[in-house]
N, C-alpha and C positions, 0 to 999 in steps of 0.2 A: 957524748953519752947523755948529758944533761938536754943538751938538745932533741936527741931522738927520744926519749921520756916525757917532754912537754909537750910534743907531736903525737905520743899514743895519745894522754890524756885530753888536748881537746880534740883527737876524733870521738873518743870515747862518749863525750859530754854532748857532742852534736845531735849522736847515736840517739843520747836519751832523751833530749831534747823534741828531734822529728817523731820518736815512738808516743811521748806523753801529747803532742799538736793531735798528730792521726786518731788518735784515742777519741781527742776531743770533737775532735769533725765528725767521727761516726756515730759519736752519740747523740749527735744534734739533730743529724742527719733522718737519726733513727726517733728520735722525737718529733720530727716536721712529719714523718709518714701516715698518712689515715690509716687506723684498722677496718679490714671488714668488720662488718655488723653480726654479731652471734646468728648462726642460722641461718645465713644467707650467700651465696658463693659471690663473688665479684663477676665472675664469670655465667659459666653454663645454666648455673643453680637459681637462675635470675630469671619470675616469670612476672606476667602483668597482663589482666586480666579485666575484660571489659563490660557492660553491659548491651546487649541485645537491643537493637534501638529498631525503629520502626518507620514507614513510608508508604504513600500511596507510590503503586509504581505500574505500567502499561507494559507488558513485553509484545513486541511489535517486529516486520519484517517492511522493509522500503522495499518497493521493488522500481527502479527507476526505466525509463523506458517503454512501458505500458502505452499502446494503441487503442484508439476506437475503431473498430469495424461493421459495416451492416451484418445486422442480424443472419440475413443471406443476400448471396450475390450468386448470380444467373449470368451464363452466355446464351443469348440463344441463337442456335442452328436451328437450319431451315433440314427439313426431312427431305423435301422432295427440289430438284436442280428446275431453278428457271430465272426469266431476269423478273427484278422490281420493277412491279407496275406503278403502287401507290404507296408514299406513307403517309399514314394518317396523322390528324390533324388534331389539338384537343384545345377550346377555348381559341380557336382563329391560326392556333399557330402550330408550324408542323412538329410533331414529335423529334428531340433534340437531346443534345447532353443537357441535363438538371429538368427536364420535363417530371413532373409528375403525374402516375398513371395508377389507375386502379386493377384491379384482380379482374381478366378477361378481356381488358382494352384489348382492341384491335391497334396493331403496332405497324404494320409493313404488310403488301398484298404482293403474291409474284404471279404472275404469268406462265400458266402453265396450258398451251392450247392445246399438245399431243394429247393430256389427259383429257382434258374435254372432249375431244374427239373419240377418246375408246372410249367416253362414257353416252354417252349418244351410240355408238354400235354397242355397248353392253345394253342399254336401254333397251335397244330394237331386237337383241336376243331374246328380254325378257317379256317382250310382246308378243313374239314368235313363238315362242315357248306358252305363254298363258293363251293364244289362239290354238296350239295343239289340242290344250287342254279343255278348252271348248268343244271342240269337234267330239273328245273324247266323251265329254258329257252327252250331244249331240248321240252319238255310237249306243252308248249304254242307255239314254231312251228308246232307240230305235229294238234296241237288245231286248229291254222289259216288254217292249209293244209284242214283240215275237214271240215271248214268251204267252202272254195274253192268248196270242193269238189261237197258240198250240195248244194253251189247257181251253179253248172254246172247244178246238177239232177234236179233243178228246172228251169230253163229254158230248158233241154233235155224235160222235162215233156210239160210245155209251146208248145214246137215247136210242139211236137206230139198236141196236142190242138186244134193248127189251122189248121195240118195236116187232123184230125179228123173233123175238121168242115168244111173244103173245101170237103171233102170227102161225110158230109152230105146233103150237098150243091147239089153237082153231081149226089148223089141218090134220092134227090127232085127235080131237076131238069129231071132228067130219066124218073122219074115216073110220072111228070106230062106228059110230053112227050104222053107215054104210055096210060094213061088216055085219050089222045086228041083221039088218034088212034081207040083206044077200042072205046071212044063217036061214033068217026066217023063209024066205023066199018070195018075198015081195016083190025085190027087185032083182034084175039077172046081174051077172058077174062083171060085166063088163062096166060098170058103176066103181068097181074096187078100183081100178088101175088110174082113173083120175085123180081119187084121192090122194093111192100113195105116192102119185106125181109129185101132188101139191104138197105133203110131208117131208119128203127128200130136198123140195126145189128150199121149204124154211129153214129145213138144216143146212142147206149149201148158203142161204142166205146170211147166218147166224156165223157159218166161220167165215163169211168172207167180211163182216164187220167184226168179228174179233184181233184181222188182222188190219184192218182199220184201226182199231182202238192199240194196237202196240204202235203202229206206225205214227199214230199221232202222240202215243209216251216216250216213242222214240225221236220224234221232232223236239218233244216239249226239252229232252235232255240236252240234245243240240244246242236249245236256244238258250238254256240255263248256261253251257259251256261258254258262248258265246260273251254271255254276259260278263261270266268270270274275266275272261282276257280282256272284253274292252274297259273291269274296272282295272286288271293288273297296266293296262297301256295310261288309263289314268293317272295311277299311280307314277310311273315310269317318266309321265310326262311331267307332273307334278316334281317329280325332283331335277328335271332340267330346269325348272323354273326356279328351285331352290338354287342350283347351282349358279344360274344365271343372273338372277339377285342377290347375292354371294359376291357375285365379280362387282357389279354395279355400288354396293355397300363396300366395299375393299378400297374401290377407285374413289369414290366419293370422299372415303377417311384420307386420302392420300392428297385429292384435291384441297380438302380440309386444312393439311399443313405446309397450302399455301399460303393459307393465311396468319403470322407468327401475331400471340397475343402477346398480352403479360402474365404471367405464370403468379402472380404476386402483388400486392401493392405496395408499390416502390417508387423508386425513382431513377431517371435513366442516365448511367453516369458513363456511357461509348455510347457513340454509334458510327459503324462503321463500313455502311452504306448509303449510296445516292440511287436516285432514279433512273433507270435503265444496266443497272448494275447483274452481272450475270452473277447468281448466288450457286454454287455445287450443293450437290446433296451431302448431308453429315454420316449418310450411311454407308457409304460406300466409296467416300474418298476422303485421304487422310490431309489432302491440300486445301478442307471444305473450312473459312471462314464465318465468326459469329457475325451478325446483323446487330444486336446490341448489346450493352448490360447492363443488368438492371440491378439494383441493391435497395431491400428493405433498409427502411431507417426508420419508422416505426418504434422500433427497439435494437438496441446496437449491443453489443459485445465489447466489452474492454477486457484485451488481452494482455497478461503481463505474463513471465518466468521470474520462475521462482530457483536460486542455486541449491545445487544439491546439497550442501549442508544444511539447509532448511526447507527443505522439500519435505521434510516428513511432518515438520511441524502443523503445515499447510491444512486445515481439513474445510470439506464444502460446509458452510452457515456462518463461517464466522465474519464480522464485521471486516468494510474496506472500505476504503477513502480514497475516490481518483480525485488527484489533485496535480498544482506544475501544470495545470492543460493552456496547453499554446493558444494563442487566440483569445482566451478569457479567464485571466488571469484574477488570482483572486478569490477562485471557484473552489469552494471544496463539497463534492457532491460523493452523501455516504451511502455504500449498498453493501449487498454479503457476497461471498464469495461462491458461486453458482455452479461451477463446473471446476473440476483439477481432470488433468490428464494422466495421474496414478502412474505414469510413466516420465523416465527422463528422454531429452532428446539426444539421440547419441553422438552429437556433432558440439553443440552446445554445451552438452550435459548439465540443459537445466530442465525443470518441469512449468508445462505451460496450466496457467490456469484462467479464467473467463468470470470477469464479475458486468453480470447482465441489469441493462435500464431499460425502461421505457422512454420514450422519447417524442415529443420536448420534454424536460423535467423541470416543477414549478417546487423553487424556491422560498418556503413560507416566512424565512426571515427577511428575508433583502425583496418580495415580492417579486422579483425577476423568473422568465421562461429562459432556461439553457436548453440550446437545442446541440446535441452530440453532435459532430460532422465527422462521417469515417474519414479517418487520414488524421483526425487529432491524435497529440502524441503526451503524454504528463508523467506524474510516479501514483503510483498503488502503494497506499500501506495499510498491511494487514493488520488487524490486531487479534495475535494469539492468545492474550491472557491479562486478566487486570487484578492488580489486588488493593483494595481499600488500605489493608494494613499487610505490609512485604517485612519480614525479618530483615534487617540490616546488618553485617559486620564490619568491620576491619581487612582487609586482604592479608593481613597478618593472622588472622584466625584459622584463615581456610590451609590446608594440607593434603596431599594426595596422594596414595596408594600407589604399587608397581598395579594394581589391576584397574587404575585409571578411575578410583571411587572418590571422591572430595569428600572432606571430615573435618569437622570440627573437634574439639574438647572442651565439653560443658563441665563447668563449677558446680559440682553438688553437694549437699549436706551428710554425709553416711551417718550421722550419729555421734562419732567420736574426731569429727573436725571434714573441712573440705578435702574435698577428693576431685582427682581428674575422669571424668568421661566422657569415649569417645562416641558418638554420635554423626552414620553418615548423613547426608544433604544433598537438595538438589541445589544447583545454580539457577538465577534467574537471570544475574546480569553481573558482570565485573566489569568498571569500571578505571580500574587500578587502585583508584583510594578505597573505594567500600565494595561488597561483595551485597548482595541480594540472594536469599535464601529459599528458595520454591519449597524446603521439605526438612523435615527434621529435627527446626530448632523455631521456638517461638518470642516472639517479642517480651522484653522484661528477665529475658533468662543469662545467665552470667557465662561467660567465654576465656579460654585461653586467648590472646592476641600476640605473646612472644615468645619463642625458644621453644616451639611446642613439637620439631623435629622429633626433641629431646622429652618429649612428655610420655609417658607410661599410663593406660588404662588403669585406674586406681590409684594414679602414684597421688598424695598427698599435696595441697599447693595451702602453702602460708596463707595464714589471714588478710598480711597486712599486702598482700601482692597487687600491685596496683597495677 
């Protein structure tokens, strides 16, 4: 009994023992703990806020891979089938690959002797033909003289006419005469019948030159007809000669491109014939080979693509820099951007664009001439935009929208303490540390930079928020 009684009592006293320790550990426990700070959450409540800082900054596109090309490059086909006779020659030496030639050089002569030949019988047509037309000129003098001739015979006719009616005149007049005599009785009767002989014989005289006088109006019209046709045969002949000088100018232009020039001044970068070489015509057969080719370098083209995510940014004038160029290294030669293709390619899907030089191009720092050679190869970088002074942030400032908009939240004064406001922005460049600002917020002006998920338009941000 005494036993199990000294057994309750010291569990009892252990009991109180462990209760008064525990006590003492949690309140120590609870003494070492930090409080939050009044006003402030430990957590979500927690904001820190920067200032808008500023940089000169280039937004820019690389475009790697960028070619030089001639300005233009030429195959030339020969128009008409025949072998190489000649190529020509320039400063002693025959025209070759890397020759340079001017605009019109004669390049290559072929051989073409059928044409020659039908131009020799086209010739002889148009001498045949201009001898018609001689004869024809010949006809229509002959024509005019005829005509001549006939208005003589009509007025020869005419004169007899009046000859013939003065004459019937004199024989009415005789005979009256004679009648007076006869009345009176001077003379006997047999005086009358000679007269009106000789009255009758002028009237018969008078229509037989009346009929003289049509007959020769009627020649005269004749020879006018006459005339007509031999100018319509003139004519007639006249246009065989057009025709036939016609073939003669046709065949001459065709002999013409037998002779292949230079279309351009350039330089000859194939050639891909020799002497006695049969050349086909380009017109009419699809197995027809170029004789050479030629490429301006005068002025070259530097071609680069551009990827579609910045294809749009691309516009023609803005600054470019081909640089990286193989061969002469070191080089950085600036021009603008001259040509875009406003299209992507659809294989690629990128867009081509062309920044154009003159060429050789002189260098007034380093005094050195670069001379572009198509087939060089470097990088192009564009420059889309420069700013003196770029807004700067934190990448912690920026936030973005379900509608893909980036925003900020500026620090501003309302009156009765700072406030949040939100403010969209463009990007210019992220980095991962800072962000670059194209729009929206300007340099010197104060930013959210944390927990700004969690910020509200308006909502209020502590002064001391760092």
């Amino acid at each position: 009994m005494r036993f199990r009684l000294s057994m309750i009592l010291i569990v009892v006293s252990l009991t109180a023992f462990c209760s008064l320790g525990c006590d003492q550990l949690n309140q120590t426990a609870a003494s070492n703990t930090p409080k939050a700070p009044a006003g402030r959450s430990s957590t979500s409540n927690e904001f820190a806020t920067a200032m808008v800082e500023s940089k000169p900054y280039t937004e820019k596109v690389e475009l790697p891979g960028a070619s030089v090309r001639g300005f233009e490059t030429t195959r030339l086909m020969a128009k008409v089938g025949g072998y190489v006779k000649a190529i020509k020659t320039i400063d002693g030496e025959e025209i070759d690959v890397g020759t340079m030639v001017t605009k019109g050089a004669e390049l290559a002569i072929l051989d073409v002797p059928e044409m020659m030949d039908q131009l020799t019988e086209k010739n002889a047509l148009v001498e045949q033909a201009n001898s018609i037309v001689a004869q024809a000129d010949a006809v229509i003098e002959q024509r005019e003289a005829g005509i001549d001739q006939r208005n003589a015979e009509v007025k020869q006719a005419q004169a007899q006419h009046q000859e013939k009616i003065a004459l019937l005149k004199f024989s009415m007049a005789k005979s009256k005469r004679i009648e007076d005599l006869v009345s009176q009785g001077t003379i006997g009767d047999e005086n009358l019948d000679e007269v009106r002989y000789a009255v009758d014989a002028a009237n018969a005289a008078i229509a037989a030159v009346n009929a003289d006088i049509e007959t020769a109006n009627a020649n005269v019209k004749s020879a006018i007809a006459d005339l007509k046709k031999a100018n319509a045969d003139k004519l007639s002949t006249q246009e065989h000669v057009k025709v036939a000088q016609a073939s003669v100018d046709e065949l001459k232009t065709l002999i013409g491109y037998a002779t292949i020039t230079a279309p351009f001044t350039g330089i000859i970068t194939k050639r891909m014939v020799d002497h006695g070489a049969f050349v086909r015509p380009a017109t009419s057969n699809s197995g027809a080979m170029p004789l050479f080719e030629i490429t301006r370098i005068d002025k070259v083209r530097v071609v680069a693509s551009v990827p579609n995510v910045q294809a749009a940014k691309v516009q023609v004038g803005q600054n470019a820099i081909f640089h990286n160029i193989g061969g002469i290294a070191g080089v950085r030669i600036v021009g603008k951007v001259t040509r875009i293709a406003h299209t992507l390619d659809p294989e690629s899907r990128m867009m081509r664009i062309e920044v154009h030089f003159k060429n050789p191009l002189e260098q007034p720092a380093s005094g050195r001439t670069i001379l572009l050679q198509p087939g060089m190869f470097g990088s192009v970088t564009v420059v889309l935009k420069e700013w003196e002074s770029l807004a700067v942030v934190p990448t912690g400032a920026i936030e973005t929208d379900n509608m893909g908009q980036s925003y900020v939240f500026l620090v501003v004064d309302s009156g009765s303490g700072r406030v949040a406001q939100r403010q969209n922005v463009g990007i210019a460049f992220n980095d991962a540390n800072s962000v670059g600002l194209s729009s929206g917020v300007k340099p010197g002006e104060t930013v959210v930079t944390k927990n700004i998920d969690q910020v509200k338009d308006g909502q209020p941000i502590p002064a001391n928020s760092q």
